[in-house]
C-alpha positions, 0 to 999 in steps of 0.5 A: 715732819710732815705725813704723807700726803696720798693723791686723792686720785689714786693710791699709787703714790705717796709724797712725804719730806725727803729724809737722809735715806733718800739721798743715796737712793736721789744720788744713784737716780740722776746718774743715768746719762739718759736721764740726764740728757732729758733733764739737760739743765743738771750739774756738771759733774753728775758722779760728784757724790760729795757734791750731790750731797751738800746740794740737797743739804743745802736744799733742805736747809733753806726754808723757802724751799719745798722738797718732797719724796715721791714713794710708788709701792713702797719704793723712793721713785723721785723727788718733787720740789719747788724753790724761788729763782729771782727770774721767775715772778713766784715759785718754780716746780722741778722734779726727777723721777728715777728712770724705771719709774718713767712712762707710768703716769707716776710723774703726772701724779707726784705732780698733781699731789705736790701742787695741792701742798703748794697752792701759791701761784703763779708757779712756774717750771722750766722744760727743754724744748725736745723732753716732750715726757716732761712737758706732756707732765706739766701740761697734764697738771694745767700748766702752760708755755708761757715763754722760752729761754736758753742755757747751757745744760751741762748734761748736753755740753751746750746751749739748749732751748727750753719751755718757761711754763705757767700755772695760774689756778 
C-alpha cells in the first residue's frame, strides 16, 4: 500500500489508495441527484448499493487502473481515478468529489497531486459541455479540449454533449 501523497502545493488534501472503508462513504456521495446530473455520464441505477459495490471491486482489481482517495481535514472527500478506454489514445482521469467539498479548490488540488502519481501522457478526460466546475478543473491542471462527442447520460435520461479533453506535459 502506497503512502500518502501530500500536494506539494498546500497540505490541505492527501491522496492514498481507495481502502474498503471508502466505499460506503464513495456510495453515500454519488447519490445526490445534483451531483449526478453535473457528472451526467453515471450509472443507471445510482441507489444499486450492490451494484455500486461490485463496480469499485471490480475497479480495484484491474491493474490497469489507478484509484486514489482524496482526504480534506482528515475526512473521505472523493475519488480520483485513471483507467484505459480503448477510444482514447492513452489513459482517461475521472474523479468525484462529495458535494460539500465542491467550490473549494479541493478538486483542482486532488487533481494536480493525481497527475504527478500518473505522468503517462497524453492523458485525457471527458466533460459535459454545461459542468463549467469540472472544466475550469481540468483546465487549471493544463488540460485542453481537444474534441467532443456525445452520449447518453443515464443521469440526465438523454444524449448530452461532452468536451474530450487533453493534457500532454
Amino acid at each position: 500500500m502506497s503512502q500518502p501523497t501530500p500536494d506539494s502545493t498546500t497540505n490541505q488534501i492527501l491522496l492514498r489508495d481507495v481502502i474498503a472503508s471508502d466505499l460506503p462513504i464513495f456510495y453515500e456521495q454519488q447519490l445526490d441527484p445534483e451531483a449526478n446530473y453535473m457528472a451526467a455520464f453515471t450509472t443507471k441505477d445510482p441507489t444499486d448499493r450492490e451494484a455500486f459495490m461490485h463496480h469499485w471491486q471490480k475497479i480495484l482489481k484491474d491493474e490497469s487502473t489507478t484509484n486514489k482517495t482524496i482526504i480534506s481535514g482528515e475526512q473521505v472527500a472523493g475519488s480520483v481515478s485513471s483507467y484505459r478506454d480503448e477510444e482514447m489514445e492513452g489513459p482517461e482521469v475521472t474523479y468525484w468529489l462529495g458535494k460539500s467539498y465542491w467550490g473549494q479548490g479541493i478538486a483542482t488540488q486532488a487533481l494536480a497531486a493525481f497527475l504527478k502519481i500518473m505522468q503517462v501522457r497524453p492523458i485525457f478526460a471527458r466533460v459535459a459541455k454545461d459542468n463549467l466546475a469540472s472544466r475550469r478543473v481540468l483546465e487549471k491542471c493544463g488540460y485542453t479540449i481537444c474534441g467532443e462527442g456525445k452520449g447518453y447520460a443515464n443521469a440526465r435520461g438523454a444524449e448530452t454533449e461532452e468536451f474530450i479533453l487533453r493534457l500532454e506535459v
